[in-house]
ZATI-528728 format. One line per field, with one value per residue (C-alpha): x, z, y. Coordinates in steps of 0.25 Angstrom, whole numbers, plus 5000, padded with zeros to 4 digits. Example, Ala and Ser with C-alpha at 12.3 -4.5 7.8 and 13.67 -1.06 7.14 Angstrom:
REM residues 2
xx <- c(5049 5055)
zz <- c(5031 5029)
yy <- c(4982 4996)
***
This chain:
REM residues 492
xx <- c(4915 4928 4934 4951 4960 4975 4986 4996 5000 4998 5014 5015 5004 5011 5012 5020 5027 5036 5024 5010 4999 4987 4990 4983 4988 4983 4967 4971 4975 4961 4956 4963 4957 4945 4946 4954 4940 4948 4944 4952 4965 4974 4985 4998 4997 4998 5004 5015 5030 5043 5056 5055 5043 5035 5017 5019 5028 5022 5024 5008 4997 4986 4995 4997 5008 5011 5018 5004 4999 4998 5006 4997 4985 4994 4998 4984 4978 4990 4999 5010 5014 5018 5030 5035 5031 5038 5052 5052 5060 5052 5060 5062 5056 5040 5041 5047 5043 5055 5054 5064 5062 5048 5048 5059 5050 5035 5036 5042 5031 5021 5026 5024 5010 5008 5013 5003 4992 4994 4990 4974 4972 4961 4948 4948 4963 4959 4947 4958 4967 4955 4951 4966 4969 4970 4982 4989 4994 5002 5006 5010 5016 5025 5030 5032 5040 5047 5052 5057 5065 5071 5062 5067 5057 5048 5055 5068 5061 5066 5057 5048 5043 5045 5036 5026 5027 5017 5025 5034 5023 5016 5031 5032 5019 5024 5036 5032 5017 5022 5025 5013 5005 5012 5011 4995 4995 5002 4990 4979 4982 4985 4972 4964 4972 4971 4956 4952 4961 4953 4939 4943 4947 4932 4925 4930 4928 4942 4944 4955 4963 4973 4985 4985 4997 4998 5009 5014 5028 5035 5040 5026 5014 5007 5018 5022 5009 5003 5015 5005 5000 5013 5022 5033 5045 5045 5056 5045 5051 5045 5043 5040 5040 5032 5035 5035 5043 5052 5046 5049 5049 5057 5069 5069 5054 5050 5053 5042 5046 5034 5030 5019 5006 5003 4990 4987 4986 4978 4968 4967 4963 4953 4962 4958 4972 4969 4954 4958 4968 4959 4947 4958 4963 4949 4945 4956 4955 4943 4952 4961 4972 4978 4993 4999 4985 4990 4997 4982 4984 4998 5009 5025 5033 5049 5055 5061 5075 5076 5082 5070 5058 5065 5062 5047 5037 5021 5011 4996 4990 4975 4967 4954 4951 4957 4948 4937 4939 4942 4927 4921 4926 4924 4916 4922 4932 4938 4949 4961 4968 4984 4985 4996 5008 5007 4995 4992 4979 4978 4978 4968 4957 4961 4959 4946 4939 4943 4936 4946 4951 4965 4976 4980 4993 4992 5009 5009 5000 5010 5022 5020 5012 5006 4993 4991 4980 4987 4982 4969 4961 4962 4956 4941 4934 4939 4953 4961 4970 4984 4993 5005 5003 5013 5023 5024 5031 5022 5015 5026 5037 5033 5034 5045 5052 5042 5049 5045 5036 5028 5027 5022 5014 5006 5005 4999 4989 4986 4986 4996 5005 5014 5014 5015 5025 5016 5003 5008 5003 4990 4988 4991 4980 4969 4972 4971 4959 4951 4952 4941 4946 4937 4947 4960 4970 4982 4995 4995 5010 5001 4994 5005 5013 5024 5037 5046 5048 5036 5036 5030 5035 5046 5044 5055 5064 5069 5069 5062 5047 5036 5041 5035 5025 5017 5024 5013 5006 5010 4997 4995 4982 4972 4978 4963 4954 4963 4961 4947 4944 4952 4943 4930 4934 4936 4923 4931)
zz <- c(5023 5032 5036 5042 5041 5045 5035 5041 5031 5034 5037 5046 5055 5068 5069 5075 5063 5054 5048 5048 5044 5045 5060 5074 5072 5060 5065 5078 5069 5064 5076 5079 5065 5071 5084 5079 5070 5056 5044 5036 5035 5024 5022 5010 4998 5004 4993 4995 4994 4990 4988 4996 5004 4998 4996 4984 4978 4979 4974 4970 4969 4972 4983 4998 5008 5015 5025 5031 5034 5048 5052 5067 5059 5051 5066 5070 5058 5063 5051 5058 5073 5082 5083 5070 5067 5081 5075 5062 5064 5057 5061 5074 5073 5074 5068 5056 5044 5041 5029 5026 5041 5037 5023 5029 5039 5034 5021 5031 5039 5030 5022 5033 5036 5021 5023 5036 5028 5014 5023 5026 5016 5019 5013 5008 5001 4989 4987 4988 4978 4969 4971 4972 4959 4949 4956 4967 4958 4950 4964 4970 4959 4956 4970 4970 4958 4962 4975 4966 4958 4971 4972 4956 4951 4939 4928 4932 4932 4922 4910 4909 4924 4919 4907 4915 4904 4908 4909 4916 4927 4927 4932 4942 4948 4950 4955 4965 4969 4984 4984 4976 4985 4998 4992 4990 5003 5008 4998 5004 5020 5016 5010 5021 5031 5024 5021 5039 5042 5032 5037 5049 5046 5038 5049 5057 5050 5043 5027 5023 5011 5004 4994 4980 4975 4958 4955 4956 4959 4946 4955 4956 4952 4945 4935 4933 4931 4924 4914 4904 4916 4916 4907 4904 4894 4888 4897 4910 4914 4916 4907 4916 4931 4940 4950 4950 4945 4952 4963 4975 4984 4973 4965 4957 4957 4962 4955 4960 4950 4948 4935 4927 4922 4907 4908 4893 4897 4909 4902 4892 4903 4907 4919 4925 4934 4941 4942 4949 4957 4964 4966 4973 4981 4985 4991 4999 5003 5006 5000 4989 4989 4975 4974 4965 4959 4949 4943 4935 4930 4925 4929 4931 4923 4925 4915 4919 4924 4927 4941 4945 4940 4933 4921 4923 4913 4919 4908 4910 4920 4916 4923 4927 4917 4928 4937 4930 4926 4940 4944 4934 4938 4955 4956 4964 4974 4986 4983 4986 4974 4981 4972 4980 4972 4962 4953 4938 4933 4929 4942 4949 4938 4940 4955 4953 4942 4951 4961 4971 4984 4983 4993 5002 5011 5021 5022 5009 5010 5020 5009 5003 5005 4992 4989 4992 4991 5003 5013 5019 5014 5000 5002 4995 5003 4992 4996 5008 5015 5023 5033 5024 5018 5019 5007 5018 5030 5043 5046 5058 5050 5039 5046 5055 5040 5034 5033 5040 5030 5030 5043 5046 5033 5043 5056 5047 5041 5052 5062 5071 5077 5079 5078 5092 5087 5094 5086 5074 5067 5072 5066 5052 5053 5059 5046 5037 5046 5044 5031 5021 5015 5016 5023 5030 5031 5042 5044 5056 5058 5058 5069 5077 5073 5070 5062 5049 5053 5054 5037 5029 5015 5007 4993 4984 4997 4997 5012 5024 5019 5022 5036 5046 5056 5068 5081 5090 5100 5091 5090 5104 5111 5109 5095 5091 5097 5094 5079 5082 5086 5077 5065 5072 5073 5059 5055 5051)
yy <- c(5049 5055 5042 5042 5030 5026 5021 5011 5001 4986 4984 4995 4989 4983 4967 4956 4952 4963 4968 4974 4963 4959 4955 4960 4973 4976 4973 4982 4993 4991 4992 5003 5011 5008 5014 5026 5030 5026 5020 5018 5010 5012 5003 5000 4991 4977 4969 4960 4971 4966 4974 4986 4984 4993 4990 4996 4987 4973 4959 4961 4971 4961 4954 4955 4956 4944 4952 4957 4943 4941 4931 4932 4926 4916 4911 4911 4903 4892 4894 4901 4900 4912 4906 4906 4919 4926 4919 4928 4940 4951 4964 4971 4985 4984 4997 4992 4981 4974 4969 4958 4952 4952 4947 4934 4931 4932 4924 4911 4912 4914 4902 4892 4898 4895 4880 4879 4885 4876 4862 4869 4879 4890 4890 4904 4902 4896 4907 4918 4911 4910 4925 4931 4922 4935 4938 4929 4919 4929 4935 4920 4916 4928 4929 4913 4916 4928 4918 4907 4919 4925 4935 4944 4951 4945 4951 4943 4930 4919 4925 4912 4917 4932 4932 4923 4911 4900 4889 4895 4902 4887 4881 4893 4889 4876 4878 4890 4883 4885 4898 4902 4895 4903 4916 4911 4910 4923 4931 4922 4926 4941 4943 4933 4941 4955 4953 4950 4963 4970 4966 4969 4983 4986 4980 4989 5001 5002 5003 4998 5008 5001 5003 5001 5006 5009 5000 4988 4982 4977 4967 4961 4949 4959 4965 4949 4943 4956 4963 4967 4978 4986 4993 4982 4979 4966 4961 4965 4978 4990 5001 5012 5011 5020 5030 5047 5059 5067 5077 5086 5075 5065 5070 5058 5054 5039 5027 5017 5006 4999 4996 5006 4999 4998 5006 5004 4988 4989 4999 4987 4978 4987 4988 4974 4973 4988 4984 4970 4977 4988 4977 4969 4981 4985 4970 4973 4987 4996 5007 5009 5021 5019 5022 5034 5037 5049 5034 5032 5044 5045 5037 5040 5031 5030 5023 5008 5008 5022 5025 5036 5041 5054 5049 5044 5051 5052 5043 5041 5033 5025 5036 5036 5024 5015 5018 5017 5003 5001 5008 4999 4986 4987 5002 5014 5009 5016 5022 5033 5039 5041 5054 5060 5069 5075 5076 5081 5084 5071 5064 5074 5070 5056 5057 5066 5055 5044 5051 5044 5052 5057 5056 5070 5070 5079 5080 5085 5096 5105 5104 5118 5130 5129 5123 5108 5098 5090 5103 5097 5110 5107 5092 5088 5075 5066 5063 5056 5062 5058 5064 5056 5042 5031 5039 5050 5052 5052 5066 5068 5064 5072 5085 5082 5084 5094 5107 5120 5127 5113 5112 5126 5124 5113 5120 5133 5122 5114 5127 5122 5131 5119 5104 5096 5083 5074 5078 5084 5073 5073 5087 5082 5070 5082 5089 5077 5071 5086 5086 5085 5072 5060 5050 5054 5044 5043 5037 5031 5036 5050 5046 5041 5053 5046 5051 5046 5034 5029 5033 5022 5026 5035 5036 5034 5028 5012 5006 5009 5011 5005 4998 5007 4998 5003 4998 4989 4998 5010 5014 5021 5021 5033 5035 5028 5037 5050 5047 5041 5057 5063 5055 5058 5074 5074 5066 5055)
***
């Protein structure tokens, strides 16, 4: 079925408070997918991000944000009062996420909404501590620990803590039970909360696509409760950490830094973590786009210490074994293989086993003259397809800095003797929406033809990613049923 969505990122939706959520604007947005003829909604991971902001370097793989919980519905249920949320200071530009404003002010609030909440005590609290159990003890009392340590990473705790010795776990929980209990709490409203907004979105006739990114962030619950799963020293550091070589675009490749997985370990275990991992990710999503996909079939590994990724050397992935254990255990799930860059053999037999629909990005097709499985005539049904994803510049910002022969390149393909500025971009998304791929999936920057500044992601940049938000009322009016037609010429 020929289906079209939107990707706009849960912090970049609008809200009164810093940061997207799960707030009013984020069911409106809904609304407005349903009235624009969409369905689909694909967001960003959605776990909890500590230095650098980024969703794929969280505290937790199995976690959530506690920034996304909407502090509106924390008001409402009588645990919060207007008042004490309108005195935080969470940034003055609505067009931007400030991040340290946000994280001083969020985690107050949300402890005296804690406090309010431990004197009555949901009914459905202790059946999601009971059901969440295989993971968010590990994740409360890490992060309680991590407080008590001024915030160090887990491998420069005292060794006791470090090497996860039983007495000295058994003293941490009796010494931090407050903040376990409040990081509890912040899990408990993110899912309640993330599980309405999600209903609401399938009931109206919106699948939710999330993110699940390869890696996890060494700096996390998983590597310290679970050490066995990756590629350790003794003394916990990393053998290998991940990233990709040197290219056109990178002189120096990138240095991701997250730790590589052990697959020999996890092919012992029948790969129980990776099965608990996607069954998780699919109660929470309607799709899965897995991250770096060509990683499963071999993976970069930069040797520790080493200032870039140079000197990484390419090893084998589990293939498609992982994915069979993965069918065995919870069938055939709905998945998207990101298989973007550069691809051997390898990886295209891997992506054809699976049977999984690759990614195309339609800003990469007009880079050369020669030959390209980006240009929309070279696509088959079984893919998904992008005017730019949230690594890429916008579509207008892309060309604004495209050179010459790409740009004629484009007017050639897409017959245009010239581009008008004001609907440029609305060329590109015809293109991508005419295409024989099965779903078509659009920034909403695109739609809006908005230029480099509203950019989501640089790769291999520090500072200024992933803070761009929509601007309440941003969204004109019209912009529904111009996309609405546009999805209904294209049979979509």
């Amino acid at each position: 079925m020929r289906e079209c969505g939107v990707l706009l990122p849960i912090s970049s939706l609008p809200s009164k408070y810093g940061i997207g959520c799960f707030s009013k604007e984020a069911y409106e947005f809904v609304d407005f997918l349903r009235d624009a003829g969409q369905k689909r909604w694909q967001i960003l991971p959605m776990g909890p991000t500590g230095y650098g902001d980024s969703p794929y370097q969280s505290f937790s793989t199995f976690a959530g944000n506690p920034y996304f919980i909407d502090l509106g519905r924390l008001v409402s249920e009588g645990l919060l009062s207007w008042e004490e949320c309108d005195r935080c200071d969470f940034g003055e530009r609505e067009e931007r996420v400030d991040y340290e404003k946000v994280h001083a002010n969020r985690f107050p609030l949300l402890h005296m909404a804690y406090e309010r909440f431990r004197s009555r005590r949901e009914d459905g609290y202790d059946r999601f501590v009971k059901e969440q159990e295989f993971w968010l003890e590990d994740y409360c009392l890490y992060m309680a620990i991590k407080n008590q340590q001024g915030g160090k990473p887990w491998n420069e705790w005292e060794p006791a803590l470090r090497d996860r010795q039983p007495e000295a776990l058994e003293e941490a929980k009796r010494s931090c039970w407050e903040d376990i209990e409040f990081y509890r709490f912040q899990q408990y409203e993110f899912f309640k909360q993330w599980n309405d907004l999600h209903s609401y979105a399938n009931r109206n006739g919106i699948r939710i696509i999330g993110d699940l990114p390869i890696y996890v962030a060494f700096d996390s619950a998983d590597t310290w409760s679970m050490p066995k799963l990756f590629q350790f020293t003794e003394d916990h550091k990393p053998k290998a950490v991940a990233g990709c070589p040197p290219d056109g675009f990178t002189a120096t490749g990138q240095l991701w830094g997250n730790p590589v997985y052990d697959w020999e370990y996890h092919r012992s275990t029948g790969y129980a973590w990776w099965i608990q991992r996607v069954k998780s990710c699919l109660k929470m999503f309607d799709t899965l786009r897995i991250d770096h996909f060509r990683g499963f079939d071999e993976y970069y590994a930069i040797p520790y210490g080493h200032p870039t990724a140079k000197h990484g050397v390419w090893e084998k992935g589990p293939g498609i074994e992982l994915f069979q254990s993965i069918w065995e255990a919870i069938g055939k799930a709905d998945i998207i293989a990101e298989d973007l860059g550069f691809l051997t053999e390898s990886v295209l037999k891997l992506l054809k086993d699976s049977g999984y629909p690759g990614m195309k990005v339609l800003q990469f097709a007009f880079d050369s003259r020669e030959s390209s499985d980006y240009l929309p005539h070279t696509y088959t049904p079984n893919c998904v397809v992008y005017t730019g994803t949230h690594d890429n510049d916008t579509t207008l910002g892309w060309f604004l800095k495209a050179s010459k022969e790409c740009r004629q390149f484009a007017r050639e393909y897409l017959h245009k003797d010239a581009f008008d500025i004001d609907t440029l971009t609305w060329d590109f998304i015809a293109a991508a929406m005419g295409s024989v791929a099965e779903l078509c999936m659009i920034p909403i920057q695109d739609y809006l033809g908005l230029d480099s500044d509203a950019r989501i992601n640089t790769p291999s940049t520090a500072g200024g990613n992933w803070n761009w938000r929509l601007r309440p009322g941003q969204i004109p009016e019209g912009l529904a049923e111009k996309m609405k037609a546009m999805a209904r010429l294209y049979d979509r």
